[in-house]
Backbone bond lengths (Angstrom), bond angles and torsions (degrees), N, CA, C in turn:
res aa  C-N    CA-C-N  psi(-1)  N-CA   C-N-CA  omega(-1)  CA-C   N-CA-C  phi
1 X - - - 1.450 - - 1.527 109.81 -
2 X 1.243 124.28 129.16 0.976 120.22 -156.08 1.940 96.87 -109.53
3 X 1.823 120.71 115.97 1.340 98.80 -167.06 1.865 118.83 -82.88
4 X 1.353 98.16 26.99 1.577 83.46 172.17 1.886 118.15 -101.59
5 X 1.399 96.79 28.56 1.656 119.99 -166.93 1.107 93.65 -148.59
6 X 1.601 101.61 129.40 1.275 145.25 143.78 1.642 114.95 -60.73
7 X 1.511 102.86 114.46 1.809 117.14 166.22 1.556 104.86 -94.26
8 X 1.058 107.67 123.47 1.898 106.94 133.00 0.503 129.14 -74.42
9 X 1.313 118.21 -148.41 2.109 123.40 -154.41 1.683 90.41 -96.41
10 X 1.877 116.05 -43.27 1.245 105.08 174.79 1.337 145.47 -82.63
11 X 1.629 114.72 22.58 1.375 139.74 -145.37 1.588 122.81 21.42
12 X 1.573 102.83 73.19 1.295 88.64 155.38 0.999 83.28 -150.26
13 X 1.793 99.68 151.08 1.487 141.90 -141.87 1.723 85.49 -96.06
14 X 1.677 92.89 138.13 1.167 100.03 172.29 2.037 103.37 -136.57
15 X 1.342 120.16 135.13 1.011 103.33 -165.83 1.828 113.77 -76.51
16 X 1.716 100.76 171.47 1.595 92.87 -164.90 1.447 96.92 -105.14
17 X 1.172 104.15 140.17 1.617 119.42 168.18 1.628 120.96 -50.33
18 X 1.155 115.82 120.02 1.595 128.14 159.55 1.200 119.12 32.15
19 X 2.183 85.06 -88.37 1.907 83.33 -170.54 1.735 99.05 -84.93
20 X 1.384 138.81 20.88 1.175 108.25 166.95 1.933 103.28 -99.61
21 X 1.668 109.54 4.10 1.641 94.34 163.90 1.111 117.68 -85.26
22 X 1.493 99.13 -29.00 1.827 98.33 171.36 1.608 105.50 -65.40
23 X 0.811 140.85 -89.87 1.163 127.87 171.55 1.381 120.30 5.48
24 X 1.313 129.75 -50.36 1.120 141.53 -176.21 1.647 126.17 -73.68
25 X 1.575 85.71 -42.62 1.517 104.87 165.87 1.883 117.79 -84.03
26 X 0.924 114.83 -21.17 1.426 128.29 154.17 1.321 131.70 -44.91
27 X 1.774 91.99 -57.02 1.685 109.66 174.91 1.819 118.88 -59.97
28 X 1.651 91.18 -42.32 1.656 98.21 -176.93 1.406 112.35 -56.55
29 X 1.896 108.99 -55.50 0.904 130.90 -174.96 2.171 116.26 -50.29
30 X 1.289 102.03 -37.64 1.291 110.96 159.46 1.519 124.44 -40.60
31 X 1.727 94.19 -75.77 1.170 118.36 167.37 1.662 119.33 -19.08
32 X 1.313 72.07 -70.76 2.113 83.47 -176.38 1.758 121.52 -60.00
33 X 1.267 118.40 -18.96 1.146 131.69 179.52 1.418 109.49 -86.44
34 X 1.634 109.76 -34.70 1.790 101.43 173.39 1.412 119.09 -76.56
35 X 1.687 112.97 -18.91 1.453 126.55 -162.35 2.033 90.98 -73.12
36 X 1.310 92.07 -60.31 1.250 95.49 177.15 2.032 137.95 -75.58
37 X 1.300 98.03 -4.98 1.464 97.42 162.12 1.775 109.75 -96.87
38 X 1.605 106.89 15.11 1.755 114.32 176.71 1.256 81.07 -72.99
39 X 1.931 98.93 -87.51 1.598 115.32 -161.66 1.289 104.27 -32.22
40 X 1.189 132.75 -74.12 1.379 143.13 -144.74 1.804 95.98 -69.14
41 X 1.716 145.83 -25.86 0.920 130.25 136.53 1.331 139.88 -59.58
42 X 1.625 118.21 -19.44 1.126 126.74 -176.42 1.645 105.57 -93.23
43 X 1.433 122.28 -19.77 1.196 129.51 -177.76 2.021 101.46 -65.51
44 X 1.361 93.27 -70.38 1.560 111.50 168.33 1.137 119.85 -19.98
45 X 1.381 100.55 -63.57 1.884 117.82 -161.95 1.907 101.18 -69.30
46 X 1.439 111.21 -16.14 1.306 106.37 -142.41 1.964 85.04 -111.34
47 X 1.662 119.58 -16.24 1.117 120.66 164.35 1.120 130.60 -76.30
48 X 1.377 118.70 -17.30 1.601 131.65 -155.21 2.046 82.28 -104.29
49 X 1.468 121.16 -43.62 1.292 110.98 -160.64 1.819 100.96 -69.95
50 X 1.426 112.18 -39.35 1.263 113.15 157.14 1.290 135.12 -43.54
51 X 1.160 109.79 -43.45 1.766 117.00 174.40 1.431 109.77 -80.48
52 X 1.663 130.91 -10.11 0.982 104.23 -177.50 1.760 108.90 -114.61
53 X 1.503 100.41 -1.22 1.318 92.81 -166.09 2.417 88.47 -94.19
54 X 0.849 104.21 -19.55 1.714 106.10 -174.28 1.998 90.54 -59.75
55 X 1.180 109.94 148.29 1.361 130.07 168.37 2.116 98.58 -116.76
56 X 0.931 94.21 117.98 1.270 116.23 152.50 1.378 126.62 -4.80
57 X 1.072 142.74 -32.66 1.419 146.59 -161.31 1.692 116.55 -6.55
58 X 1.598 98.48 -76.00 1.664 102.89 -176.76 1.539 104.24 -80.70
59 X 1.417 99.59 122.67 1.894 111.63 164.79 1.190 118.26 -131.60
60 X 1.430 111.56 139.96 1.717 108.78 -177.72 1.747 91.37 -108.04
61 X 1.568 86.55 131.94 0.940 120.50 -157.24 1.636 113.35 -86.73
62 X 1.698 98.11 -40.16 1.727 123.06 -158.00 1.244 114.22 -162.03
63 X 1.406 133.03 111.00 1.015 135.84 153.68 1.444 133.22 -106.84
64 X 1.713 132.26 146.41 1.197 131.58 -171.04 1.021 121.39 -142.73
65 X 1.393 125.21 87.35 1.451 139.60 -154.04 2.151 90.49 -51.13
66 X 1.593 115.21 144.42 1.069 106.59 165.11 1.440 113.34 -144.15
67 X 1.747 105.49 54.29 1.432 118.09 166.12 2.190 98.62 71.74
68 X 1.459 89.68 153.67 1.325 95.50 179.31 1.794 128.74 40.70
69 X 1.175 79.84 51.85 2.399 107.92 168.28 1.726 82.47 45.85
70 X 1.485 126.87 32.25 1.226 104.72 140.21 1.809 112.12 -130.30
71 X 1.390 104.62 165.82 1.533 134.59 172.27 1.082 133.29 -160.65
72 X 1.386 108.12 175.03 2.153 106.35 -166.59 2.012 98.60 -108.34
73 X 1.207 99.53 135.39 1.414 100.65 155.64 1.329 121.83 -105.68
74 X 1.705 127.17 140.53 1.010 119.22 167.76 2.204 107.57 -94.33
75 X 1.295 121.31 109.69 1.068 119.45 -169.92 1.736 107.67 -115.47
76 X 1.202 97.81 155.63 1.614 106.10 -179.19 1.653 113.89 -127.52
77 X 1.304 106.18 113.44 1.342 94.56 158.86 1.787 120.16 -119.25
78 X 1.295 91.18 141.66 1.997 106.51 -167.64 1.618 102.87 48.43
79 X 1.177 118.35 -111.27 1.843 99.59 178.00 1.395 129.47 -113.43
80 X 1.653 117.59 8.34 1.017 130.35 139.90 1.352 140.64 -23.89
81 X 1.294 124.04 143.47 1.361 124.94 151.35 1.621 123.06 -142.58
82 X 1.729 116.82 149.27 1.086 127.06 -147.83 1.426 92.71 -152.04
83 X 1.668 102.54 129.42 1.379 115.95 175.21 1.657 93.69 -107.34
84 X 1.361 116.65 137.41 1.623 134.32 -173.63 1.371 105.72 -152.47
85 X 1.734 107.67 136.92 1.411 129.06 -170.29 1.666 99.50 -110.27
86 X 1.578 112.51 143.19 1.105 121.34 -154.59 1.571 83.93 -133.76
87 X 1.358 99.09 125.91 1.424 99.08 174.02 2.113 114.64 -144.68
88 X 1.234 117.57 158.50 1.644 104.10 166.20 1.325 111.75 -34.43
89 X 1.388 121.59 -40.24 2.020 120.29 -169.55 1.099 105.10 -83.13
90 X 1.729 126.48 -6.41 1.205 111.31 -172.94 1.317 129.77 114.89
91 X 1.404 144.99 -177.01 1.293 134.85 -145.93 1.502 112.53 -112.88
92 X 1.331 114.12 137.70 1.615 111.17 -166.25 1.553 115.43 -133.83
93 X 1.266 118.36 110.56 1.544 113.80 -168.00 1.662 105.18 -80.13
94 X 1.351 99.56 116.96 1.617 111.89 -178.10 1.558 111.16 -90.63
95 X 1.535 128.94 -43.51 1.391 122.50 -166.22 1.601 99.93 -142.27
96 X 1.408 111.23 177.37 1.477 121.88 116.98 1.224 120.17 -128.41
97 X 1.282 102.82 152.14 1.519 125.90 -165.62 1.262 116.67 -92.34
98 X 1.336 130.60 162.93 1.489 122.81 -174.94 1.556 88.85 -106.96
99 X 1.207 95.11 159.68 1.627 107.94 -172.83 1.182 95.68 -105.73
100 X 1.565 130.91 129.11 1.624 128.48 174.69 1.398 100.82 -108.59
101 X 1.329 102.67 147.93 1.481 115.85 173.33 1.967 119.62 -49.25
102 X 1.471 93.51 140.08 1.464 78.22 -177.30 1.929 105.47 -91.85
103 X 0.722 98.44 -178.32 1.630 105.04 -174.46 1.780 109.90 -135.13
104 X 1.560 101.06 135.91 1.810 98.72 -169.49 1.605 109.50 -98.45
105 X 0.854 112.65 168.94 1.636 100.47 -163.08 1.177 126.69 -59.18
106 X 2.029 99.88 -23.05 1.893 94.13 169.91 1.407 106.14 -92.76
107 X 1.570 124.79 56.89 1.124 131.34 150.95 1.761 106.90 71.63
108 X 1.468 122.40 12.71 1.626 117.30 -175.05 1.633 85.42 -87.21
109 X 1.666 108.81 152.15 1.648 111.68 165.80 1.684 102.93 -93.86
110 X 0.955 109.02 112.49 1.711 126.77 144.93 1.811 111.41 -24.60
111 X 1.280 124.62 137.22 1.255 126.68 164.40 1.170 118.41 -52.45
């Protein structure tokens, strides 16, 4: 069935007037704009709940470019620390680091 024709009762196609293709093309055109302001809200809504419920763990802390697309990061994960070499071949665990106390500005050390 082809929908730019009108059937009667005895099937034969009669074509449809103007504003009922606009109409028609309107409706689709609707259609497609609600389908896609779903996803495209549900995409959104569903990034922000991700970003806010994740805590932080891994942070790079320090980096030190050392010529030729390689360098060291100093990175932390939870209360760790880890010195890592970054190179074209890829990633190379060099240390761990001791974690020193941080200190607050009137000089007390933090746990």
């Amino acid at each position: 069935m082809n929908p730019f024709f009108a059937h009667d009762s005895l099937g034969t196609a009669y074509p449809l007037p103007l504003n009922s293709m606009v109409q028609l093309v309107g409706g689709f055109l609707f259609l497609a704009a609600g389908i896609y302001a779903y996803f495209h809200l549900k995409k959104a809504t569903s990034l922000c709940k991700r970003r806010n419920k994740s805590t932080n763990h891994l942070n790079i802390l320090e980096t030190r470019p050392l010529g030729n697309r390689q360098f060291l990061l100093v990175v932390t994960y939870e209360q760790e620390k880890f010195l890592i070499g970054v190179s074209p071949n890829g990633l190379q665990f060099l240390s761990r680091l001791k974690v020193s106390p941080t200190k607050s500005p009137f000089g007390i050390k933090d746990k």
